[in-house]
mmCIF file as gemmi writes it, N, C-alpha and C atoms, coordinates in Angstrom:
data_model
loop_
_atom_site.group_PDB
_atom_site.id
_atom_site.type_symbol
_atom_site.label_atom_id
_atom_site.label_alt_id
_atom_site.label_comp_id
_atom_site.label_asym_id
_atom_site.label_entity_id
_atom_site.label_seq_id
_atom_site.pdbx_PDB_ins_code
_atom_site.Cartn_x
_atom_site.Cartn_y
_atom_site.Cartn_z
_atom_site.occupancy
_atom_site.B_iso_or_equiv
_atom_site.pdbx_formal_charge
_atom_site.auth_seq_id
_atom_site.auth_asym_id
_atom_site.pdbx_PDB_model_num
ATOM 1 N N . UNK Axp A 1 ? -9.01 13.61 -3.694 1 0 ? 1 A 1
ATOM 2 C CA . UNK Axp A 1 ? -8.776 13.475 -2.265 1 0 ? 1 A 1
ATOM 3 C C . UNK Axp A 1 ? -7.954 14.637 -1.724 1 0 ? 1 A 1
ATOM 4 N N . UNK Axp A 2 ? -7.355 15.328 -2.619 1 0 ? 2 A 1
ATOM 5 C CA . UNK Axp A 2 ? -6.457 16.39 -1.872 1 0 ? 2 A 1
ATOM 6 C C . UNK Axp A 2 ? -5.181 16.156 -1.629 1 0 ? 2 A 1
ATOM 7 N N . UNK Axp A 3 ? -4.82 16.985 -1.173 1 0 ? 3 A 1
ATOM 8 C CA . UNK Axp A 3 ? -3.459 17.069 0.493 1 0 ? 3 A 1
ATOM 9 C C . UNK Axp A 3 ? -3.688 16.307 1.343 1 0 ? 3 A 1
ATOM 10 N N . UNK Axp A 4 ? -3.013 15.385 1.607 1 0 ? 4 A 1
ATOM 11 C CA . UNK Axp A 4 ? -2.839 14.679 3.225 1 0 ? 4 A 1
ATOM 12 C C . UNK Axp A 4 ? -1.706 14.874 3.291 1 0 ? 4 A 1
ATOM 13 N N . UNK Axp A 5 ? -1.122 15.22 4.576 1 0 ? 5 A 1
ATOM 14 C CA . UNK Axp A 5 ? 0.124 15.301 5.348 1 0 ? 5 A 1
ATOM 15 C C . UNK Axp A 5 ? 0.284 14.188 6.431 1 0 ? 5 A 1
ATOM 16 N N . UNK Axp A 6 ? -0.366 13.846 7.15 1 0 ? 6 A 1
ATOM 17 C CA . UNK Axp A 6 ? -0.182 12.266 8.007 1 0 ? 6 A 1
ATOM 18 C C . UNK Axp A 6 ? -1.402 11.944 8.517 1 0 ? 6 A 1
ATOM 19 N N . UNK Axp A 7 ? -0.816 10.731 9.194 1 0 ? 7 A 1
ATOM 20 C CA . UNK Axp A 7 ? -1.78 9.788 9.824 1 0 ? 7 A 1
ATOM 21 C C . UNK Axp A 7 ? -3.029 9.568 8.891 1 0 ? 7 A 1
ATOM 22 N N . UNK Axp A 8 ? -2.206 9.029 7.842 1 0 ? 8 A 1
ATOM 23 C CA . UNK Axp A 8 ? -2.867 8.274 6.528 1 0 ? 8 A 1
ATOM 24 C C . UNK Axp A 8 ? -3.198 6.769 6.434 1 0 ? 8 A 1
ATOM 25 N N . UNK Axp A 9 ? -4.148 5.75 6.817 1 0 ? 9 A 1
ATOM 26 C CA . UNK Axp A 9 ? -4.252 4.712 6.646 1 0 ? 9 A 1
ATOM 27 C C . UNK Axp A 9 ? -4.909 4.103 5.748 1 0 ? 9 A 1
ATOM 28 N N . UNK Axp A 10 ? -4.111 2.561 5.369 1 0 ? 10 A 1
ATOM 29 C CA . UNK Axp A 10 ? -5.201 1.697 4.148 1 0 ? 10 A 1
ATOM 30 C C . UNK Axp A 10 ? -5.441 0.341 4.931 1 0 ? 10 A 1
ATOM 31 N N . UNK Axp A 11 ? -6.719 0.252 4.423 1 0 ? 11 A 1
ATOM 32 C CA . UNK Axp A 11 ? -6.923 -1.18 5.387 1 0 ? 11 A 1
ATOM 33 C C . UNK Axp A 11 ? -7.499 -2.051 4.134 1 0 ? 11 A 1
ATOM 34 N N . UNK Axp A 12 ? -6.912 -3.442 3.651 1 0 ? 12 A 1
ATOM 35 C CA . UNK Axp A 12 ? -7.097 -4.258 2.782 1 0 ? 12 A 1
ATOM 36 C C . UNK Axp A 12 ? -7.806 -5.822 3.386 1 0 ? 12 A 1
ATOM 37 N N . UNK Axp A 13 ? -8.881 -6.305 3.11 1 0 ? 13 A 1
ATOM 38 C CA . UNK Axp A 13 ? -9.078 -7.628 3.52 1 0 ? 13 A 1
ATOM 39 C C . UNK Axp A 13 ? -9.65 -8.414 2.499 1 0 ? 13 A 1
ATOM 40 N N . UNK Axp A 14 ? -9.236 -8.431 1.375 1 0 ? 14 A 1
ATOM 41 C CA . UNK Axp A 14 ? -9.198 -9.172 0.189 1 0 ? 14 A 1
ATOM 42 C C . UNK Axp A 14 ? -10.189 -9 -0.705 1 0 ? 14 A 1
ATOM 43 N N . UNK Axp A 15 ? -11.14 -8.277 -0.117 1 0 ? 15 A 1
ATOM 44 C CA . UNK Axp A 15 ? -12.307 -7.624 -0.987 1 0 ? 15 A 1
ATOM 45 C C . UNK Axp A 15 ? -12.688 -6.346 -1.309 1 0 ? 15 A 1
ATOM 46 N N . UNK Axp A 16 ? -12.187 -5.804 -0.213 1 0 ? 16 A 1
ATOM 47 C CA . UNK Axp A 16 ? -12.732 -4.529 -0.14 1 0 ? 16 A 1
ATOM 48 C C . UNK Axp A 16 ? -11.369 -3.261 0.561 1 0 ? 16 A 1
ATOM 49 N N . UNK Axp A 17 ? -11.159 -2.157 0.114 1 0 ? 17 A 1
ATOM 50 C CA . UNK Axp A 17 ? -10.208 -1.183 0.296 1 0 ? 17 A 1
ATOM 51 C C . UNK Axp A 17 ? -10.675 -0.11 0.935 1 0 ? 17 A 1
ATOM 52 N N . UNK Axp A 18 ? -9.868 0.075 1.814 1 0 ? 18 A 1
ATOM 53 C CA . UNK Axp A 18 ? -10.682 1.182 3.21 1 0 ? 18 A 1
ATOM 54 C C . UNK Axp A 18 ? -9.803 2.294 3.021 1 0 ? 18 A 1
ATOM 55 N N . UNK Axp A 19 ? -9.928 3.659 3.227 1 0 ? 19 A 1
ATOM 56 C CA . UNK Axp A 19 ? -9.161 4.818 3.785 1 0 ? 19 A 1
ATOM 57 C C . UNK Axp A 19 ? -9.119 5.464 4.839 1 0 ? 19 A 1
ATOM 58 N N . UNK Axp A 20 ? -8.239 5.893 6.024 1 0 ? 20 A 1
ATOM 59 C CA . UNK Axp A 20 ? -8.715 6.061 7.074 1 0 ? 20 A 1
ATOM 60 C C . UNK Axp A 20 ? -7.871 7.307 6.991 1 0 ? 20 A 1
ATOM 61 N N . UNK Axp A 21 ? -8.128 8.655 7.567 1 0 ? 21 A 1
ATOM 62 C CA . UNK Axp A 21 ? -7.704 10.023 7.815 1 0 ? 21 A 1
ATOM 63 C C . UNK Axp A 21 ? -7.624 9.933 9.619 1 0 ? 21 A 1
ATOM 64 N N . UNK Axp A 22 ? -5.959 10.463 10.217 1 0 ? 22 A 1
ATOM 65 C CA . UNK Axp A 22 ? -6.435 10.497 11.62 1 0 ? 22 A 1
ATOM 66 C C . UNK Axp A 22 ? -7.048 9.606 11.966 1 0 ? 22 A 1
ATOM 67 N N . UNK Axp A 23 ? -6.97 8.225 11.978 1 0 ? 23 A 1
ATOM 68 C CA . UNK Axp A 23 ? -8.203 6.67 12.611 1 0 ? 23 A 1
ATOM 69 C C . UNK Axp A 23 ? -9.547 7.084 12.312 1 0 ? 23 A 1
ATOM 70 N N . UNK Axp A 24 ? -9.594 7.699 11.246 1 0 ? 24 A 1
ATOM 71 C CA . UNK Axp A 24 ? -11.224 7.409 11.067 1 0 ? 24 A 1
ATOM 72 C C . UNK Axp A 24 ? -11.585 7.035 9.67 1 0 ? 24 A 1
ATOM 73 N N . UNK Axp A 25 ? -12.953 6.462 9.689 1 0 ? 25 A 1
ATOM 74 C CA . UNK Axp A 25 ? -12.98 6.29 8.066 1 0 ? 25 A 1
ATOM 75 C C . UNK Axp A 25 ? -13.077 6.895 7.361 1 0 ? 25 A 1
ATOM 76 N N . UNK Axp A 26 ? -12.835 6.845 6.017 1 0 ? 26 A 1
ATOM 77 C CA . UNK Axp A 26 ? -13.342 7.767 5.197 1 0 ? 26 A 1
ATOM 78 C C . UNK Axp A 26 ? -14.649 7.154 4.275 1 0 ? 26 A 1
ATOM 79 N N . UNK Axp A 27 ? -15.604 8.224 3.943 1 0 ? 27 A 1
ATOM 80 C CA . UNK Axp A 27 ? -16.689 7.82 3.051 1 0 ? 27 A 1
ATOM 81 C C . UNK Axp A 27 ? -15.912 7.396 1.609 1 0 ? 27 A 1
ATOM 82 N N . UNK Axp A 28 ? -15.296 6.783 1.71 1 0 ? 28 A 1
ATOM 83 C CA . UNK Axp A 28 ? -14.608 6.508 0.085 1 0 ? 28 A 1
ATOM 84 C C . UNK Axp A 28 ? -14.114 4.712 0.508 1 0 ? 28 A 1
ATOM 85 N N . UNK Axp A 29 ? -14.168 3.78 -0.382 1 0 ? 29 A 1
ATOM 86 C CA . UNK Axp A 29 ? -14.107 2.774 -0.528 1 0 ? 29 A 1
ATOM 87 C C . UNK Axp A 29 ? -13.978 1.832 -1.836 1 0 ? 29 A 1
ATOM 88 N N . UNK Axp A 30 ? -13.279 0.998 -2.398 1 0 ? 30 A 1
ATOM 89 C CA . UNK Axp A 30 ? -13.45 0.433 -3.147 1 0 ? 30 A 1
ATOM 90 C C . UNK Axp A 30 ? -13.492 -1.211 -3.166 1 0 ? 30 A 1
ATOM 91 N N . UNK Axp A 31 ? -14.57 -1.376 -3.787 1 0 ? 31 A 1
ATOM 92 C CA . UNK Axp A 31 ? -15.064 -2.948 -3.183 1 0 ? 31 A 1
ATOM 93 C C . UNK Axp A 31 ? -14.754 -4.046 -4.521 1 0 ? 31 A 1
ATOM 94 N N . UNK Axp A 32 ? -15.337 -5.156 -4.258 1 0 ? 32 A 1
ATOM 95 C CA . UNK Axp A 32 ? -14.898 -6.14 -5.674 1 0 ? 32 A 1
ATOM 96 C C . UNK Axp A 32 ? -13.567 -6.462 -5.913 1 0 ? 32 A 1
ATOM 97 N N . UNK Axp A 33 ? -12.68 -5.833 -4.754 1 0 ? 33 A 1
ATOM 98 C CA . UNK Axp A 33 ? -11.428 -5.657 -5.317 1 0 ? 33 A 1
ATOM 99 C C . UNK Axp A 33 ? -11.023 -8.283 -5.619 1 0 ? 33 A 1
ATOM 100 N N . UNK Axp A 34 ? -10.272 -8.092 -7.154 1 0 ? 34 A 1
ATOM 101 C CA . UNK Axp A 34 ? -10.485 -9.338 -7.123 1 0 ? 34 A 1
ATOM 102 C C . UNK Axp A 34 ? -9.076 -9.775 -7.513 1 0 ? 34 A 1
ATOM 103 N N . UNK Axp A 35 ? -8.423 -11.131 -8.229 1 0 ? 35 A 1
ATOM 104 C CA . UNK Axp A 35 ? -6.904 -11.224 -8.253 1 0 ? 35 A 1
ATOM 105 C C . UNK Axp A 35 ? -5.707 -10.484 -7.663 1 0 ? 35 A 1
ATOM 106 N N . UNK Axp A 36 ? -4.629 -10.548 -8.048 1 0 ? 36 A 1
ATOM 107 C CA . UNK Axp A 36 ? -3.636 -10.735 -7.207 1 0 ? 36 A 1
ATOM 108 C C . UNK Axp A 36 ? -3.639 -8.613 -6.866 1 0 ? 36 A 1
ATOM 109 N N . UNK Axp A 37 ? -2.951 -8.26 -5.701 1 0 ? 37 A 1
ATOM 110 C CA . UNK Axp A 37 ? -3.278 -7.107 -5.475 1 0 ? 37 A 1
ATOM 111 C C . UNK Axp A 37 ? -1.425 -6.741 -5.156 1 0 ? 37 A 1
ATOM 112 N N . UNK Axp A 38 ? -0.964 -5.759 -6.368 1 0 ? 38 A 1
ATOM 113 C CA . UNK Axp A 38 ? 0.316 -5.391 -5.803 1 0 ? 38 A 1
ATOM 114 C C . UNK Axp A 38 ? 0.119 -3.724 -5.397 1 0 ? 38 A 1
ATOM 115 N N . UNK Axp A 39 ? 0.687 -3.424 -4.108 1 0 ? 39 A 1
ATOM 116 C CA . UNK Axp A 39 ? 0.687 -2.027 -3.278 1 0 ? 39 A 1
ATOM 117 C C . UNK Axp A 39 ? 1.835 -1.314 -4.008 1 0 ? 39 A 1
ATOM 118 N N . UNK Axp A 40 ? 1.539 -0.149 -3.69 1 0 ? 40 A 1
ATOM 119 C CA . UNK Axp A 40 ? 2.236 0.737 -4.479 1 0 ? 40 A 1
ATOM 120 C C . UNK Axp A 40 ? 1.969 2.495 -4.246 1 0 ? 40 A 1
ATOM 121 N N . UNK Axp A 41 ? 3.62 3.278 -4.277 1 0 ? 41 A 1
ATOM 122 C CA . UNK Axp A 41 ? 2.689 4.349 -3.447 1 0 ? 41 A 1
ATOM 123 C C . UNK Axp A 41 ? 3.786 5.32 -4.746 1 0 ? 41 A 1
ATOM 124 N N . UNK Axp A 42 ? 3.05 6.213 -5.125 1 0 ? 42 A 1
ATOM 125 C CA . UNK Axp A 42 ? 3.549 7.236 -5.619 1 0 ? 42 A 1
ATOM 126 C C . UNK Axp A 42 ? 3.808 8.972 -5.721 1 0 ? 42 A 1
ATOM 127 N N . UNK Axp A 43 ? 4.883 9.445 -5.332 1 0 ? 43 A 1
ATOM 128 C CA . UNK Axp A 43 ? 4.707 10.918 -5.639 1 0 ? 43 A 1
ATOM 129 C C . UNK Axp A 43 ? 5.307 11.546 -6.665 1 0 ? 43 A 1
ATOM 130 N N . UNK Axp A 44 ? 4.818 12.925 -6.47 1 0 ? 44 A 1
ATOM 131 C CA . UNK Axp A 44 ? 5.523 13.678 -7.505 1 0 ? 44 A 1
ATOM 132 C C . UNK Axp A 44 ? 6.519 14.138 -7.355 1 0 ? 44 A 1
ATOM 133 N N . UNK Axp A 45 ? 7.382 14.963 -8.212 1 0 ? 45 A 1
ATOM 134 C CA . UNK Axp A 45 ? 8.367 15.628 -8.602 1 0 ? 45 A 1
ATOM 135 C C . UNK Axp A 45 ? 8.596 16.723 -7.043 1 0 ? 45 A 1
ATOM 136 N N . UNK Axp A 46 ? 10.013 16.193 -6.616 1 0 ? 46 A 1
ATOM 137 C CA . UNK Axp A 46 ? 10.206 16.965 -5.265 1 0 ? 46 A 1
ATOM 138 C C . UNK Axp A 46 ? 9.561 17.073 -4.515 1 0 ? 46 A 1
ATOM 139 N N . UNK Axp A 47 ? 8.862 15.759 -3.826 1 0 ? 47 A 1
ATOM 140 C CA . UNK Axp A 47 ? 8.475 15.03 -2.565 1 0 ? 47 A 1
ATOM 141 C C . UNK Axp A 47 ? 8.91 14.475 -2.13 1 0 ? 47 A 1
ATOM 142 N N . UNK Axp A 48 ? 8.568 14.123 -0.611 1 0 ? 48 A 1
ATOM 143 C CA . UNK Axp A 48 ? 9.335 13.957 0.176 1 0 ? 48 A 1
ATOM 144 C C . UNK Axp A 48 ? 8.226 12.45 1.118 1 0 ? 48 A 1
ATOM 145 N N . UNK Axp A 49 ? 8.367 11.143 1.05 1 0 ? 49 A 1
ATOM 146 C CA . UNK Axp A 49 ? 7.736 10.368 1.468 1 0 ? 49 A 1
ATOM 147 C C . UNK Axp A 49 ? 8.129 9.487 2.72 1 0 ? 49 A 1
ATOM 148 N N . UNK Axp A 50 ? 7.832 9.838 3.889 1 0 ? 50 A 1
ATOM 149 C CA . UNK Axp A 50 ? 7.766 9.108 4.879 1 0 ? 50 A 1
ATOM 150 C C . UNK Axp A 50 ? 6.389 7.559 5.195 1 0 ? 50 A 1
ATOM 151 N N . UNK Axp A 51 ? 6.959 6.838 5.108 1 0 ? 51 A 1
ATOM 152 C CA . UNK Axp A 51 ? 6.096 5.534 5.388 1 0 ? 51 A 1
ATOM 153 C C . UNK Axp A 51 ? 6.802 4.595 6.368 1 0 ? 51 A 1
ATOM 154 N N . UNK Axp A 52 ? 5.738 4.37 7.228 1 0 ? 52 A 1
ATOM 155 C CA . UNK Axp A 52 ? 5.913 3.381 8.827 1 0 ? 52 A 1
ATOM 156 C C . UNK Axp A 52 ? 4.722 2.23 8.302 1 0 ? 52 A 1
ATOM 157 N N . UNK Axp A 53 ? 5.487 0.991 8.398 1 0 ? 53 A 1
ATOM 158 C CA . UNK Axp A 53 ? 4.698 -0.114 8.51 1 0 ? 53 A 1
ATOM 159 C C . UNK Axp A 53 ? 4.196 -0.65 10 1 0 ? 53 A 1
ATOM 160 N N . UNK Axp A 54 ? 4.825 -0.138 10.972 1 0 ? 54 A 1
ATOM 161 C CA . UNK Axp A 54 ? 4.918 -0.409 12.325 1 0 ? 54 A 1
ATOM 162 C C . UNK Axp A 54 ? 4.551 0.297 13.331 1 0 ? 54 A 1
ATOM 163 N N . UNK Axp A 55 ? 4.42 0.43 14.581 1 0 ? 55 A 1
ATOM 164 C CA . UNK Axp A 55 ? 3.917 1.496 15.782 1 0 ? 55 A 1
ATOM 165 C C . UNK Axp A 55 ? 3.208 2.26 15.015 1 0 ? 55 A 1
ATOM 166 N N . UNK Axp A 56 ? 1.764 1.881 14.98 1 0 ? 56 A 1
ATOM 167 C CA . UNK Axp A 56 ? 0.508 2.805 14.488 1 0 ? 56 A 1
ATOM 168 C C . UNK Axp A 56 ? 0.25 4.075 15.014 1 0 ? 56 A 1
ATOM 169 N N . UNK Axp A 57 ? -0.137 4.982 14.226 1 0 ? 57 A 1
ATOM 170 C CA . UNK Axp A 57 ? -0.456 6.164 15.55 1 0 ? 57 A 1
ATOM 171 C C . UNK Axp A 57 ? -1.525 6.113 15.936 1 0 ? 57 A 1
ATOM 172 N N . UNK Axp A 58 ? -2.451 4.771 15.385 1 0 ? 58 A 1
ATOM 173 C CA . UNK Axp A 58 ? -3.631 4.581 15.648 1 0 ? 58 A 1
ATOM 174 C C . UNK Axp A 58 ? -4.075 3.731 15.156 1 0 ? 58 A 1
ATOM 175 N N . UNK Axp A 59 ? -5.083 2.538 16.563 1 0 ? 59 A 1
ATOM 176 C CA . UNK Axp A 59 ? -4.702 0.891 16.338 1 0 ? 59 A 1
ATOM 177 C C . UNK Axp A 59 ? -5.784 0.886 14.67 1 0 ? 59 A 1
ATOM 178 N N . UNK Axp A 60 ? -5.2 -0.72 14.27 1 0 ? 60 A 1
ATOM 179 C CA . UNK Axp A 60 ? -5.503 -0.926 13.083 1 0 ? 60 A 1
ATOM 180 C C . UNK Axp A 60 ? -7.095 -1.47 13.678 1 0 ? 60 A 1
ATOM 181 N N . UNK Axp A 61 ? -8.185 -1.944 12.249 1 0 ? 61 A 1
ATOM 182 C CA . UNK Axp A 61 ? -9.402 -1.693 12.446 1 0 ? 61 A 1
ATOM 183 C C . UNK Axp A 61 ? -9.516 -3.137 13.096 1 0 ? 61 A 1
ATOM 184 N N . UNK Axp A 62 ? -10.48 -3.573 13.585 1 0 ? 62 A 1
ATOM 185 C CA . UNK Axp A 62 ? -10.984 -4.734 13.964 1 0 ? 62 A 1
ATOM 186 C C . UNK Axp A 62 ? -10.785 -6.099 13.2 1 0 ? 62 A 1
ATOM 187 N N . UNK Axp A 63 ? -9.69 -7.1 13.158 1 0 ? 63 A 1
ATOM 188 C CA . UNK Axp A 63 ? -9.788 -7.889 12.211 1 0 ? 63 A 1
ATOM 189 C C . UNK Axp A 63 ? -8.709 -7.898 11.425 1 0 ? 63 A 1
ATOM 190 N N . UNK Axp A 64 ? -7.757 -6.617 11.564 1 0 ? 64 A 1
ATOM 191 C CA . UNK Axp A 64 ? -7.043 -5.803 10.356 1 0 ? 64 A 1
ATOM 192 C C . UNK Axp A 64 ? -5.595 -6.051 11.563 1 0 ? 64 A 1
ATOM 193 N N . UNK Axp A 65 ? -4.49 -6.852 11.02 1 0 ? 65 A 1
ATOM 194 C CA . UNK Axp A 65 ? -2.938 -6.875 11.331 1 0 ? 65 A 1
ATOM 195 C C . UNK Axp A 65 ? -2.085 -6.121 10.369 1 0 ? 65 A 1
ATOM 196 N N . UNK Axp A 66 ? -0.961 -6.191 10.964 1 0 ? 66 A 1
ATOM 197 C CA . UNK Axp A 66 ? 0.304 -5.611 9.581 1 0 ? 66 A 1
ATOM 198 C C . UNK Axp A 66 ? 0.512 -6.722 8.519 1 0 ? 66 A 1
ATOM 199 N N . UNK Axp A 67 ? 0.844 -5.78 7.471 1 0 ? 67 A 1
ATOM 200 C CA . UNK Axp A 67 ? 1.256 -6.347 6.289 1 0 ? 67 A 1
ATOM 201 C C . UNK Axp A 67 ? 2.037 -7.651 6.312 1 0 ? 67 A 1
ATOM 202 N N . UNK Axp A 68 ? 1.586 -8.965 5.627 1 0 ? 68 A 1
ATOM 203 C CA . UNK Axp A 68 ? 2.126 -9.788 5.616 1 0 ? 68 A 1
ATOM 204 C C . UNK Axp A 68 ? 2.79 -10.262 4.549 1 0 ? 68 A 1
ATOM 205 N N . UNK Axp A 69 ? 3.732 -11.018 4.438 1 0 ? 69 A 1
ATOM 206 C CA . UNK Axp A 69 ? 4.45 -11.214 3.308 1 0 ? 69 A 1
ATOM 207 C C . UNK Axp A 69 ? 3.44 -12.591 2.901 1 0 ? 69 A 1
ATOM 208 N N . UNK Axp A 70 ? 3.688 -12.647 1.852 1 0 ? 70 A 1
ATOM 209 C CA . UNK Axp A 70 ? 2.806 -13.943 0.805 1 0 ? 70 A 1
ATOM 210 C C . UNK Axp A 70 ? 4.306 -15.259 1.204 1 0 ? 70 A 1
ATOM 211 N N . UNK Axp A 71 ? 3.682 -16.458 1.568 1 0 ? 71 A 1
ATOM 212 C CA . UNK Axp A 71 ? 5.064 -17.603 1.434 1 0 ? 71 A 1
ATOM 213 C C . UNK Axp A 71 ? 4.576 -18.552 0.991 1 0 ? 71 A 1
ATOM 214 N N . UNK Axp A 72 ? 5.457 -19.734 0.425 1 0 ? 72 A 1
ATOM 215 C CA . UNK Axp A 72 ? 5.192 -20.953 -0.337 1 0 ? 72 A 1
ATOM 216 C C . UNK Axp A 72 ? 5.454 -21.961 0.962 1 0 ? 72 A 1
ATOM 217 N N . UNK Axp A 73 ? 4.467 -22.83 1.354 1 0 ? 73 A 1
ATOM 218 C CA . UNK Axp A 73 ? 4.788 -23.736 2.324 1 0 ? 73 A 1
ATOM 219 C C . UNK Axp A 73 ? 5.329 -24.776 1.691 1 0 ? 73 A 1
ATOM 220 N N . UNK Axp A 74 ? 5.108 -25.22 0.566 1 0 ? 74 A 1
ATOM 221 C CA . UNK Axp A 74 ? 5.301 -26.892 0.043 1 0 ? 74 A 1
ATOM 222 C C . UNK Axp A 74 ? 6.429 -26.506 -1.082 1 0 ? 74 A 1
């Protein structure tokens, strides 16, 4: 995938994993996705990582809210 510098998005809806560059899609996808799904972001050695869960720079996809936390009702 390269270099990205911003306006990097992931869009998750329990099956399937989206990438979006600048609000658009990308031809890359991974589907089947199945059990429990933990997020996770990694860099290398003397990087520098900015991440916003909030004020999009560009609305989320159709269907698609912010990250929700998992809770136990009972």
């Amino acid at each position: 995938m390269g270099h990205w510098i911003s306006d990097t998005g992931v869009a998750f809806d329990h099956v399937e994993l989206k990438f979006y560059k600048n609000g658009v899609l990308l031809p890359l996808s991974i589907s089947n996705v199945k059990g429990q799904v933990y997020p996770i972001i990694y860099v290398g050695d003397n990087a520098i990582l900015d991440v916003a869960f909030r004020s999009f720079s560009y609305n989320a996809p159709v269907g698609y809210e912010e990250i929700m936390l998992e809770q136990t009702i009972l």
